[in-house]
N, CA, C and O of each residue as an XYZ file, in Angstrom:
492
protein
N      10.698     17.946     15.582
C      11.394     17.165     14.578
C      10.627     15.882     14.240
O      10.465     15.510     13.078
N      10.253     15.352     15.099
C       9.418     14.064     14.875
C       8.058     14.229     14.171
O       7.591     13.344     13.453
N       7.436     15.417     14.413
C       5.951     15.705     13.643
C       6.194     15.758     12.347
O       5.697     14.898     11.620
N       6.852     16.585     11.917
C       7.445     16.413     10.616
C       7.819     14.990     10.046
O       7.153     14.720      9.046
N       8.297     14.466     10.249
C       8.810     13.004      9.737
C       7.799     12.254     10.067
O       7.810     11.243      9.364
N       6.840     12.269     10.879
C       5.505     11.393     10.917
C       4.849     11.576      9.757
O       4.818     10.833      8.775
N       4.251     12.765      9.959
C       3.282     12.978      9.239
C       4.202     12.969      7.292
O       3.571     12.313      6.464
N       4.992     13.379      6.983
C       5.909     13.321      5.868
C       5.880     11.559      5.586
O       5.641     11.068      4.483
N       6.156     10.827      6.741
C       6.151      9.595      5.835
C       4.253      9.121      6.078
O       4.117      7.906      5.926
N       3.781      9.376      6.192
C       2.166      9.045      6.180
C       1.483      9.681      4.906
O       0.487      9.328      4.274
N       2.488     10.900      4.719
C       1.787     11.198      3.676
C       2.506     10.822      2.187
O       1.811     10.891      1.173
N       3.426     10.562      2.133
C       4.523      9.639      1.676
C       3.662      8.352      1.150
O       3.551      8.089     -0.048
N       3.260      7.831      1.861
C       2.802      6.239      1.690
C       1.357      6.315      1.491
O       0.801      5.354      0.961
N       0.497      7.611      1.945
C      -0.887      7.512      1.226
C      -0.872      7.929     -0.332
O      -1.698      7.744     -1.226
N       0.264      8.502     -0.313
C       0.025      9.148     -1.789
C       0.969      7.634     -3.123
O       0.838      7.388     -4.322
N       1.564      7.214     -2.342
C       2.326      5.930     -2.942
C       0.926      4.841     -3.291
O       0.450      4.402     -4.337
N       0.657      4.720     -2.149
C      -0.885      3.535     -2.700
C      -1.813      4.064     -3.683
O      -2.297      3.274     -4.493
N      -2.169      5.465     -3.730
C      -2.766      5.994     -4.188
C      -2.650      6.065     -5.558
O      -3.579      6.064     -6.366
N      -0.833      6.160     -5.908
C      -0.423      5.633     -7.168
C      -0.510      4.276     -7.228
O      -1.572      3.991     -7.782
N      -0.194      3.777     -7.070
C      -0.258      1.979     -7.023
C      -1.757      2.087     -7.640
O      -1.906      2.022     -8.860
N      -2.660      2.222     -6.925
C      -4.098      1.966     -7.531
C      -4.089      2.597     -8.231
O      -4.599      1.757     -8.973
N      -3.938      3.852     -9.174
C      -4.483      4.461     -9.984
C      -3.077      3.370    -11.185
O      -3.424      2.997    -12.306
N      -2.100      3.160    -10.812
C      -1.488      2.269    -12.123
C      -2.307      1.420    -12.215
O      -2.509      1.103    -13.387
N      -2.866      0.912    -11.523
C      -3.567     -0.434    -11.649
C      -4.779     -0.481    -12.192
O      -5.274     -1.532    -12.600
N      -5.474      0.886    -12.252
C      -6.429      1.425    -12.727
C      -6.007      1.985    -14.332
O      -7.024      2.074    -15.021
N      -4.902      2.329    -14.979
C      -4.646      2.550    -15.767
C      -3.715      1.694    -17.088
O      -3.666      1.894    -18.302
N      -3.162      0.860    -16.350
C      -1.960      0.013    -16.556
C      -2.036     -1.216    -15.870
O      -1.044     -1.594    -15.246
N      -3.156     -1.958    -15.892
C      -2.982     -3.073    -15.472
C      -2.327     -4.205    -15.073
O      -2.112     -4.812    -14.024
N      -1.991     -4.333    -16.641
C      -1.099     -5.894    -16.638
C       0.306     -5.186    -16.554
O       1.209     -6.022    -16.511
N       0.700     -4.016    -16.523
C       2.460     -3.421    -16.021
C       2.230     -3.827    -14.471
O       2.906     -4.694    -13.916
N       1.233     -3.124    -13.863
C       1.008     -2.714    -12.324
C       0.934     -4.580    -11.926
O       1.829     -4.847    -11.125
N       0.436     -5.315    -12.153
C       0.580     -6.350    -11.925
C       1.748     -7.452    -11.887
O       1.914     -8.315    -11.025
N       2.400     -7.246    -12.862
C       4.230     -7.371    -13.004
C       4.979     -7.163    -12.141
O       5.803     -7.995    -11.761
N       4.809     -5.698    -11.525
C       5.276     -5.166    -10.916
C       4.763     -5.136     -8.923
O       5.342     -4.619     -7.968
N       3.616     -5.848     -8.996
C       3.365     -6.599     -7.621
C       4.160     -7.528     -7.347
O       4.571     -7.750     -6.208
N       4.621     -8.503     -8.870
C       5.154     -9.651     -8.202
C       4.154    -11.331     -8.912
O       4.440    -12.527     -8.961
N       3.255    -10.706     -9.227
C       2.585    -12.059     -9.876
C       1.486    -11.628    -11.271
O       0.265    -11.782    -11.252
N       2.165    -11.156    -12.240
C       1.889    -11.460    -13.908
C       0.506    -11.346    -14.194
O       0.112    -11.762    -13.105
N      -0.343    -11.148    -14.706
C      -1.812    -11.187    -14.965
C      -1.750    -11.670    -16.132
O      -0.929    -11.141    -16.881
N      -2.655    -12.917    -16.722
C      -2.515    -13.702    -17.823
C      -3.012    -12.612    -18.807
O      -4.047    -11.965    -18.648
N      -1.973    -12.461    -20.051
C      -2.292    -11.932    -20.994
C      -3.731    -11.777    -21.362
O      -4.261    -10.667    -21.295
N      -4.541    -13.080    -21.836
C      -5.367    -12.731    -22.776
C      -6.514    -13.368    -21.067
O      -7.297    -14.307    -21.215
N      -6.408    -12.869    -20.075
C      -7.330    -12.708    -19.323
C      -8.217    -11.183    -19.147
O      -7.932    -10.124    -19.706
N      -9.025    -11.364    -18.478
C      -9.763    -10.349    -18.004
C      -9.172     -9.237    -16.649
O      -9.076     -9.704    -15.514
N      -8.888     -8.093    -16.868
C      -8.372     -7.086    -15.884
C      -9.714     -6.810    -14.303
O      -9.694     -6.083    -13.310
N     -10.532     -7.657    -14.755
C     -11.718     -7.188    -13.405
C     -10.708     -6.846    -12.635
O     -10.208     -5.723    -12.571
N     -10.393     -7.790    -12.045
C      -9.851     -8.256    -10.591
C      -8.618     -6.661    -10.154
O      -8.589     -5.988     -9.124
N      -7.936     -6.568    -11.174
C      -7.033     -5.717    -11.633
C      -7.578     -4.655    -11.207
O      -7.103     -4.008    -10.274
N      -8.492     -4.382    -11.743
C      -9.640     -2.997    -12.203
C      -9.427     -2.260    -10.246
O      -8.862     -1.322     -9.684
N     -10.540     -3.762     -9.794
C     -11.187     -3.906     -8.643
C      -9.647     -3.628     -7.170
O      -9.701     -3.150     -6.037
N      -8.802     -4.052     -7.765
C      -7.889     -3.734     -6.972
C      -7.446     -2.515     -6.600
O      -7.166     -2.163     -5.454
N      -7.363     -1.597     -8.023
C      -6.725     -0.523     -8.286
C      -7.567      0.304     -7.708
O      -7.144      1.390     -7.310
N      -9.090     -0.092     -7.532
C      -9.916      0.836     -7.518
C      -9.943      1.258     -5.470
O     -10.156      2.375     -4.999
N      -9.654     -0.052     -4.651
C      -9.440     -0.544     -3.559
C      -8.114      0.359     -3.110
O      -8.130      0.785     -1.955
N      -7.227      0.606     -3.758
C      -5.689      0.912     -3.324
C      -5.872      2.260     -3.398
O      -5.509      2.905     -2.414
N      -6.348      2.848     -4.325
C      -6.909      4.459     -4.593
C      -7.479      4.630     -3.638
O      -6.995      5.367     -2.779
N      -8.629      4.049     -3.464
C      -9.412      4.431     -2.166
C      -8.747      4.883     -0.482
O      -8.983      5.856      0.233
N      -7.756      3.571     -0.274
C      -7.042      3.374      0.694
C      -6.157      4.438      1.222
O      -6.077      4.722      2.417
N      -5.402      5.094      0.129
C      -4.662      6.596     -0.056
C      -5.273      7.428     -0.154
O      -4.762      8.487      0.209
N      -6.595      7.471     -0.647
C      -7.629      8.744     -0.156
C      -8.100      9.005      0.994
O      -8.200     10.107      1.532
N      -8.611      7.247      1.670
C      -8.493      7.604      3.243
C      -8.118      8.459      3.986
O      -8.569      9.445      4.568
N      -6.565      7.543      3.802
C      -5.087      8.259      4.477
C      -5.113      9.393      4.731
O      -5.143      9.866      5.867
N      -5.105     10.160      3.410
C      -4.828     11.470      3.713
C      -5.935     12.181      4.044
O      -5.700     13.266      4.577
N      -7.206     11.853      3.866
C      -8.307     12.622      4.691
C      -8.289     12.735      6.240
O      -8.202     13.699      7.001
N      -8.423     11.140      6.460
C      -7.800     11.124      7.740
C      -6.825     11.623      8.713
O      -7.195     11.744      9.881
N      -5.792     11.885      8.429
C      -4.494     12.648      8.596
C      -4.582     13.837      8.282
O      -3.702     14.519      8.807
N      -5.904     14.882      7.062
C      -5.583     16.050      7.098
C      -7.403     16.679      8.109
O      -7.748     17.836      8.351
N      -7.905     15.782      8.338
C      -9.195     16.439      8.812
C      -9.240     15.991     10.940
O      -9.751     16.704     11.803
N      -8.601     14.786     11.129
C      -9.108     13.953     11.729
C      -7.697     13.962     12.920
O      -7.722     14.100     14.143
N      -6.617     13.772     12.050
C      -5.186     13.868     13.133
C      -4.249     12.804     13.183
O      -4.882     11.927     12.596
N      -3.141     12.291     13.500
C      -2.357     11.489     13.119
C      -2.666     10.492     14.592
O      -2.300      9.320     14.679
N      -3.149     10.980     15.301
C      -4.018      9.491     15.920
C      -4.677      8.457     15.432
O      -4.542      7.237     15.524
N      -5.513      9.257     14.826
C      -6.346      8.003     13.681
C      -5.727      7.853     12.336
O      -6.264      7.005     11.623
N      -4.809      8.433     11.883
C      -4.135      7.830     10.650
C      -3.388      6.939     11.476
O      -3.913      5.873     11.157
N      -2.579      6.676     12.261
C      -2.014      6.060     13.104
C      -2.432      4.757     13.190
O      -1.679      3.812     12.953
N      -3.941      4.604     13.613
C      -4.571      3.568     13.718
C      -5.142      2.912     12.358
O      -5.544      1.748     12.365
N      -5.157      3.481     11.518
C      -5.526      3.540     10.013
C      -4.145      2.958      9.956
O      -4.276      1.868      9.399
N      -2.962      3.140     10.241
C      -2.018      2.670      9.213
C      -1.024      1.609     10.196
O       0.172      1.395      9.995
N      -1.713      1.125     11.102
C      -1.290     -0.448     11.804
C      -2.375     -1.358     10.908
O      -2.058     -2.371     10.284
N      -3.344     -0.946     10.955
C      -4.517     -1.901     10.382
C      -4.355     -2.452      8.823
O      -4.709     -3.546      8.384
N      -3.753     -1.423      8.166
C      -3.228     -0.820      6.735
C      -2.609     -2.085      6.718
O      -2.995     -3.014      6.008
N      -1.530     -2.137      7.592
C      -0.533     -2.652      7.388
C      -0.554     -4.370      7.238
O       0.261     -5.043      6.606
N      -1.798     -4.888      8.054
C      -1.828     -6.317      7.366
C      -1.925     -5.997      5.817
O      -1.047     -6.751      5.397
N      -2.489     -5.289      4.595
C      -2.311     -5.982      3.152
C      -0.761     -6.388      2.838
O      -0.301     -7.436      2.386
N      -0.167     -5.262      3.213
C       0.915     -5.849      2.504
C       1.924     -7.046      3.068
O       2.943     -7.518      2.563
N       1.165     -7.384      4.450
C       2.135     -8.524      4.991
C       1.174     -9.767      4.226
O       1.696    -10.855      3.985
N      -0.073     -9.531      3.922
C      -0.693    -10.563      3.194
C      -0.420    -10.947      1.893
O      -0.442    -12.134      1.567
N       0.052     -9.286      0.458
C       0.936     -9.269     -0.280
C       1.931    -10.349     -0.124
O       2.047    -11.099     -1.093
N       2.620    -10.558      0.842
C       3.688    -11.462      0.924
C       3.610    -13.072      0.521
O       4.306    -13.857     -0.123
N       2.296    -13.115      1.309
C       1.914    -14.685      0.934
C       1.438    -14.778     -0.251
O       1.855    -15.690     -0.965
N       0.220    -13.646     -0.866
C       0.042    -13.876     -2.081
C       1.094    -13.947     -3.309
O       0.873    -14.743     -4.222
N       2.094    -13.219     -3.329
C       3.317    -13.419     -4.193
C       4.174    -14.977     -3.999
O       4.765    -15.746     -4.758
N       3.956    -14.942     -2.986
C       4.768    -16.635     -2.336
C       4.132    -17.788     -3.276
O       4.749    -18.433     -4.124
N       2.664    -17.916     -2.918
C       2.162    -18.921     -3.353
C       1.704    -18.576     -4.745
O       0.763    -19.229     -5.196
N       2.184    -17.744     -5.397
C       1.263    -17.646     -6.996
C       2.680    -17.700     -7.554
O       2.846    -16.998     -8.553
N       3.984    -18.545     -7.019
C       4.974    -17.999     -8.129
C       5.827    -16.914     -8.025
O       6.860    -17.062     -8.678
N       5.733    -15.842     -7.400
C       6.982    -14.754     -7.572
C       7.790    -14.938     -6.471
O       7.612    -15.405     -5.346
N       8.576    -14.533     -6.973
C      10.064    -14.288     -6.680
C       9.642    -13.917     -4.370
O       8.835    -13.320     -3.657
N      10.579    -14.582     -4.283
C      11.220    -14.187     -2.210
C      11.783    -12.265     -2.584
O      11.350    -11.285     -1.978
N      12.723    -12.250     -3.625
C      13.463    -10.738     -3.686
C      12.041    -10.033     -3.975
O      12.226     -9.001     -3.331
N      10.425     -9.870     -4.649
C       9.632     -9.142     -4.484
C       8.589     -9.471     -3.581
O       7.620     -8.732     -3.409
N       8.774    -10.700     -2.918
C       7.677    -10.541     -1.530
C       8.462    -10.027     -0.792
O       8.065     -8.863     -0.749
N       9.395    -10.108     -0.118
C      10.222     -9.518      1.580
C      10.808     -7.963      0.593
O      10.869     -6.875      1.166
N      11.101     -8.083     -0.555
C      11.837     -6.746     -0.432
C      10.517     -5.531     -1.042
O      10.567     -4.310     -0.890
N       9.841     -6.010     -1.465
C       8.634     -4.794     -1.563
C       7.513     -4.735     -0.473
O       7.158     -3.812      0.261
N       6.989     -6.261     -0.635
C       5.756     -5.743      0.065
C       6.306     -6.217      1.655
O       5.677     -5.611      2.523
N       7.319     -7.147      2.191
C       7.412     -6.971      3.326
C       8.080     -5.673      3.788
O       7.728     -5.098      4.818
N       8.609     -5.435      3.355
C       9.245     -3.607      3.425
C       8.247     -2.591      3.359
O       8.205     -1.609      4.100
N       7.440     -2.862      2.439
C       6.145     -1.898      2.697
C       5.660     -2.058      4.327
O       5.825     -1.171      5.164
N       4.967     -3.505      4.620
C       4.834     -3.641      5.866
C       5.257     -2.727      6.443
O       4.496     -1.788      6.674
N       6.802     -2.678      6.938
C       7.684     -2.226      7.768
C       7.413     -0.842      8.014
O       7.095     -0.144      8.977
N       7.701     -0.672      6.554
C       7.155      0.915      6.327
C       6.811      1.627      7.044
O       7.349      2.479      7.751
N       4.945      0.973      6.733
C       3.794      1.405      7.171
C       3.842      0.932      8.973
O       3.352      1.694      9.806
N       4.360     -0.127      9.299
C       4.286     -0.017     11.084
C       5.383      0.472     11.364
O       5.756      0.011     12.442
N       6.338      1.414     10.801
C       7.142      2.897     11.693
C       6.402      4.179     11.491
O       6.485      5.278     12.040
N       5.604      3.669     10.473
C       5.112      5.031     10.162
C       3.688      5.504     11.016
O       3.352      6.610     11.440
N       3.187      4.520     11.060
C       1.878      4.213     12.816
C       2.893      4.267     14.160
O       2.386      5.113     14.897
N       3.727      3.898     14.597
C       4.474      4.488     15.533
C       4.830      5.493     15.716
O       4.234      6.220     16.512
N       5.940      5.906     15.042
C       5.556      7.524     14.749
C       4.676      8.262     14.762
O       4.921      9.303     15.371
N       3.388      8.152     14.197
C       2.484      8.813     14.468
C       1.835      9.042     15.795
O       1.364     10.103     16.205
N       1.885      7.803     16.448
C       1.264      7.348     17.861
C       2.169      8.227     18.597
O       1.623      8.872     19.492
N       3.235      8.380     18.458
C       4.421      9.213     19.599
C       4.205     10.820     19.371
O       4.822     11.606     20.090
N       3.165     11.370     18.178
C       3.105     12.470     17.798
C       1.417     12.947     18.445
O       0.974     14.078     18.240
């Protein structure tokens, strides 16, 4: 019962970042809104670009890792994972957004992602 629900939410959350970056890769200034801190209209998407391109990557990991390698090392892949989005937190803090989208997205992501490395570790 537990292998199942490990690996289901690991693969759950690689394929979630995986979207995240590819919005961000496609849809910039939405995907940015929707972090929590706005991307100036008539600015430049690099950063955007460069993110999206980072978050894609991260969910490709994941699931390589987890389908070649074993939920030991996604495991360890997804404690490590798990500082961005507790860092998410501060970056939304100090640029302006909202407490309801730092603690309820990306600190919840956190959370997420360290039951979902526990779980794995017990599997």
């Amino acid at each position: 019962m537990l292998t199942p629900l490990a690996y289901g939410l690991a693969v759950l959350l690689d394929l979630l970042i995986l979207f995240i970056g590819m919005r961000f890769l496609l849809a910039p200034q939405a995907a940015a809104a929707g972090y929590g801190v706005p991307a100036k209209k008539d600015g430049g998407t690099t950063y955007l670009t460069i993110k999206g391109q980072r978050d894609a990557v991260y969910g490709l990991i994941g699931l390589a890792l987890l389908f070649f390698v074993g939920a030991r090392a996604e495991a360890w892949f997804m404690l490590v994972v798990a500082i961005i989005p507790l860092s998410d937190v501060v970056i939304v803090l100090r640029n302006g957004g909202t407490k309801a989208v730092a603690y309820g997205i990306h600190f919840a992501t956190a959370v997420a992602v360290l039951i979902c490395a526990a779980l794995l570790f017990l599997v």
